[in-house]
Each structure stands twice: as structure tokens, then as C-alpha cells.
C-alpha positions in Angstrom: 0.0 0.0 0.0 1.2 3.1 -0.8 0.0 6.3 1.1 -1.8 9.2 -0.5 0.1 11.5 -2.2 -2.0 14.4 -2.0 -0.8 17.1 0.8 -4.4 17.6 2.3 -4.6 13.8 3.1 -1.2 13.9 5.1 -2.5 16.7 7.5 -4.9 15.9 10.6 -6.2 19.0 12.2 -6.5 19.0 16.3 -9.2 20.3 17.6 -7.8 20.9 20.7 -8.6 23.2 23.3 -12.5 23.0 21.9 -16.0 22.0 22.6 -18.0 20.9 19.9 -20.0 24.0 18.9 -16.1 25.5 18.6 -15.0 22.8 16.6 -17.6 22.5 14.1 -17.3 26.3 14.1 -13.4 26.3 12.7 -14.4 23.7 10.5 -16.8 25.2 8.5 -14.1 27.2 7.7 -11.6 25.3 6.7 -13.3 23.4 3.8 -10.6 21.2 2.9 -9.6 19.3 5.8 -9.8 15.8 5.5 -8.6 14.1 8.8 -9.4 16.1 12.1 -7.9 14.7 15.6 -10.2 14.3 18.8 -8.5 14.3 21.7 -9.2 13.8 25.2 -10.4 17.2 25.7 -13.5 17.5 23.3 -14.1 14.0 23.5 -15.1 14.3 27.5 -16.9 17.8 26.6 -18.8 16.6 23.9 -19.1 12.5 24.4 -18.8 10.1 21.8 -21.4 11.9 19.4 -18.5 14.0 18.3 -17.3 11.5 16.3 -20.7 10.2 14.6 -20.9 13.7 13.8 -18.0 14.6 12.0 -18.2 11.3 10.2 -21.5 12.5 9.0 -20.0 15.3 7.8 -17.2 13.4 5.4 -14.4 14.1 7.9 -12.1 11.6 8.9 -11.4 10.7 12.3 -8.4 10.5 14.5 -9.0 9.4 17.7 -6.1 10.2 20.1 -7.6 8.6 23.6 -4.7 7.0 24.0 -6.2 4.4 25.8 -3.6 2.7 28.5 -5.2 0.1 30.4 -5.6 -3.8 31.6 -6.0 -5.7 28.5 -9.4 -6.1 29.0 -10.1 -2.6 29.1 -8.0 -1.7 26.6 -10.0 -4.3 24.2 -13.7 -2.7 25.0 -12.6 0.9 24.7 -10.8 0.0 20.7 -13.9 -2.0 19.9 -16.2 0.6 20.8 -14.4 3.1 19.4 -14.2 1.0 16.3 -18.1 1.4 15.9 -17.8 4.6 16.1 -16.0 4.8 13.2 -12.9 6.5 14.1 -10.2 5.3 11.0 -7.3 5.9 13.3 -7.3 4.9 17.5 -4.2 5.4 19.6 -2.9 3.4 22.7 -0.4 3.6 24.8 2.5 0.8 23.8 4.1 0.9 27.0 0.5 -1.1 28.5 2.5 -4.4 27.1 2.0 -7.0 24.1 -0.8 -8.9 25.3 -3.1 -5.6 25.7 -2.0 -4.4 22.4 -3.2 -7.7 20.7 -6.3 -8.2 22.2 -6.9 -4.2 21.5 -6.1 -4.8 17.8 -8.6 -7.6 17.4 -11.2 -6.2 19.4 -10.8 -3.0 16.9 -11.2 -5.2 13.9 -14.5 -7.0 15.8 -16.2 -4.0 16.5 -15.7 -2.5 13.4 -16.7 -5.5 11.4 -20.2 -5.8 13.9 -20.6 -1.8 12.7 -20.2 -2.5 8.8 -17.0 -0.2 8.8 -13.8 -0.1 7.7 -11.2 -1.9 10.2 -9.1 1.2 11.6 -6.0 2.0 12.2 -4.3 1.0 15.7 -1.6 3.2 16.2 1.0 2.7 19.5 2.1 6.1 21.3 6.2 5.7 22.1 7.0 9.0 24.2 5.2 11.9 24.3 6.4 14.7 22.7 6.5 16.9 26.0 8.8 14.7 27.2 12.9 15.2 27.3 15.3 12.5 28.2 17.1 14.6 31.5 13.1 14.8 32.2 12.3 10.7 32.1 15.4 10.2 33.7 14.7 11.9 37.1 11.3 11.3 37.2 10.5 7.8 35.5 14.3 6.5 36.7 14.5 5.5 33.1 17.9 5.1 32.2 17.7 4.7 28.0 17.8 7.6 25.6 14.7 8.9 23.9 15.3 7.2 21.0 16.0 4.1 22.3 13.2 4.1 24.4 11.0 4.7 21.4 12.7 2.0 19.1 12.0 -0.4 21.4 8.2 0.2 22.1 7.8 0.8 18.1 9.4 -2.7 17.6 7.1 -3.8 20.7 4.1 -2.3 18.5 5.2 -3.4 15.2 5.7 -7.4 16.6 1.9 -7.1 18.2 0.2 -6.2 14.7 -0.7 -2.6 15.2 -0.7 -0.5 12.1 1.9 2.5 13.4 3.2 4.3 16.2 3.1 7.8 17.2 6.3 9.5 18.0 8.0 12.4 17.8 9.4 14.3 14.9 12.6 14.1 15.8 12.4 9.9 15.9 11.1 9.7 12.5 14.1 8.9 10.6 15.6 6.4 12.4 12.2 4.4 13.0 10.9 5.2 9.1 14.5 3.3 8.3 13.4 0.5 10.2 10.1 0.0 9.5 9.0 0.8 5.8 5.9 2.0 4.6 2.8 1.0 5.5 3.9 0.9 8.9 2.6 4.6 9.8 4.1 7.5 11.5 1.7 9.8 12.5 3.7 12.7 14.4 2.1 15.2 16.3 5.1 18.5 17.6 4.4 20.1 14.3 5.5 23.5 14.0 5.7 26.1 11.6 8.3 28.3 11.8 8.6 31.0 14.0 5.4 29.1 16.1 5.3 29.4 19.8 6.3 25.6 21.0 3.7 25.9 24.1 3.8 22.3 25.7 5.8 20.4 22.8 9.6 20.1 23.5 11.1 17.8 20.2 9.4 19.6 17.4 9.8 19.8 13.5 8.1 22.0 10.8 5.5 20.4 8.4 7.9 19.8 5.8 10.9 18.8 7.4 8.6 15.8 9.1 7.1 14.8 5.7 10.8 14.8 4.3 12.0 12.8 7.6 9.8 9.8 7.3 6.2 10.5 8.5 2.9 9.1 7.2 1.0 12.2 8.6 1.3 14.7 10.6 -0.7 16.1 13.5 -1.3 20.2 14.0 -3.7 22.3 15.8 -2.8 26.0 17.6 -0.7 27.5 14.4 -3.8 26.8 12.5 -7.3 26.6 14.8 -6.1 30.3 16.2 -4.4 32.1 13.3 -6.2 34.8 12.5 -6.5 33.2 9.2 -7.0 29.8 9.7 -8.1 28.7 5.8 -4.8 30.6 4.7 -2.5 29.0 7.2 -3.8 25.1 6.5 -3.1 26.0 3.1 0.6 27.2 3.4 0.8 24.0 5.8 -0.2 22.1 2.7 1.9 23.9 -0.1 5.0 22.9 2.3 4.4 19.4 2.1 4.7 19.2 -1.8 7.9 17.7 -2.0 
């Protein structure tokens, strides 16, 4: 399989920091989005309907939960968010191989029992606020970044999951080691001269593209520009490499 080509396809707009009449608001707005994320935010302000909604309206759905659980849990949160119809569904790696197995075929059950495409599983390595002097005093975890993230890819990758979700600054080492279709979806996207807020390894759009990633995640630079159309545009023109 070979991912889309098309610039608009490789861009999945957060909708963070929103409630649902805010999001749909921006959206309207921005008539060429294709992929929109849901995070944990607007999902817990606007419940599950969210989703069913923006379906309805052709968008496609990310839905970063990142669900990190017993396995058992794990499994019922993946299949019912499967029947939602959310195309891609993150969990946390680090919750261990036999959660991540029974999450990916609970996924593909509950999507199957809803008539809808199977989605996307994707594992989340380190987040991207995260530094390595950071999870070494407080986790005690003695590995660099990057090794810490090849292993739980490789963790992710051996379990059947689709992709991972790491850091722009990981991408080319893990896109070296696992070849497409194995997705990277990256969120730390920033344009330049962006304020970073909470994101410490960061990238611009096209350096991530260039780097190895499948699609990239961006919200802020975009959702509260004064121009929001204009700036998912430019976002898009950079990507046409």
C-alpha cells in the first residue's frame, strides 16, 4: 500500500482546546480538511457523538484517547471506538504486548459488527513533552529517547498494530526501520517561528514529511491564526515535496 500523495490527506487537524459548537465552528471554515484529531479534551466535553458527527459530515477521524489500560479494558474501549468509526485509534505501547493484541482484534470485531472499515491501531512511544534529563529523574528510566521509542515501536510493530506515534525528531531512524505501510503519524508540528507551548522535540510540516512520516498532526498554528483557511493552506503547499 502506498499512502496518498496528495498534501491535504497527510494533514490531521487537532481540535484541541475545543468543545463541539467551537470545533464545528473552525471547521466550517476550513473546507478542505480531510482528517481532524479528537483528543481527550473535546471527547469528554462533547461525548462520543463527536465523532458520529464529523463522520457525518465526510471528515475523517483520529481518535487520540490513548487508551492505556488492563488488557481487558483496553479491548472494549478499541472495539467501541471502532463502531464509532474513528479510522485511526491510539494506545499507549508501553500497557505491554498482550493488551496491544487483544486491542487490535477487538478493533477489527467491532468494526466488522458496525459494517465499517477496520481502523487503524496506532501505539504512542514517548510523548512529545517529554525530554530525556526529564524521564530520567522522574520515570528513573535510564535509555535515551530514541531508544526508548525504538523499542516500544518494535514492541508495537511485533503485536500487529498499524503504526506508532512519536516524535518528529524519531522519524528517521524508525521510518529506516520500519518501511511503509507501517505509519508514522507525528504530532510537535510546528511552523516556523510558532510558539512551541507544551511540545519540547518539534519539527516543521515539511521537514517531518521529508523525515519519514505518514501524517502529521497540527492544531494551535492553524485553529487560532487569524486566518486559519490561509494558514492550513501554506501548511499544505510545504508538504509538496
Amino acid at each position: 500500500m502506498v499512502l496518498s500523495l496528495n498534501p491535504t490527506d497527510k494533514v490531521i487537524l487537532a481540535l484541541d482546546g475545543m468543545d463541539s459548537y467551537e470545533a464545528l465552528a473552525i471547521l466550517s471554515r476550513l473546507p478542505d480538511v480531510i482528517w481532524v484529531k479528537v483528543g481527550v479534551e473535546l471527547f469528554v466535553s462533547s461525548g462520543p457523538g463527536i465523532v458520529r458527527e464529523l463522520r457525518d459530515r465526510g471528515l475523517r477521524v483520529f481518535l487520540d484517547l490513548k487508551f492505556h489500560d488492563i488488557p481487558a479494558s483496553m479491548a472494549g474501549a478499541c472495539k467501541r471506538a471502532a463502531k464509532l468509526g474513528a479510522e485511526l485509534i491510539t494506545i499507549h505501547s508501553c500497557a505491554g504486548t498482550k493488551a496491544l493484541i487483544q486491542a487490535q482484534a477487538a478493533a477489527l470485531e467491532g468494526a466488522e459488527e458496525a459494517g465499517l472499515p477496520p481502523p487503524k491501531l496506532l501505539a504512542v512511544t514517548v510523548l512529545t513533552s517529554w525530554d530525556e534529563g526529564l524521564i530520567a529523574k522522574e520515570l528513573l528510566i535510564r535509555q535515551t529517547i530514541q531508544e526508548r521509542v525504538d523499542m516500544l515501536a518494535s514492541l508495537s510493530k511485533k503485536a500487529g498494530l498499524a503504526g506508532c506515534v512519536c516524535s518528529p525528531k524519531e522519524l528517521r531512524s524508525l521510518r529506516q526501520r520500519f518501511p511503509e505501510p507501517f505509519h508514522l503519524v507525528t504530532p510537535g508540528i510546528r511552523p516556523k517561528a510558532s510558539e512551541l507551548g507544551d511540545q519540547v522535540r518539534v519539527m516543521t510540516p515539511s521537514e517531518a514529511i521529508k523525515a519519514g512520516a505518514s501524517r502529521i498532526v497540527i492544531g494551535r498554528p492553524i485553529t487560532r491564526a487569524d486566518d486559519p483557511r490561509l494558514e492550513f493552506e501554506k501548511c499544505c503547499q510545504s508538504l509538496k515535496i
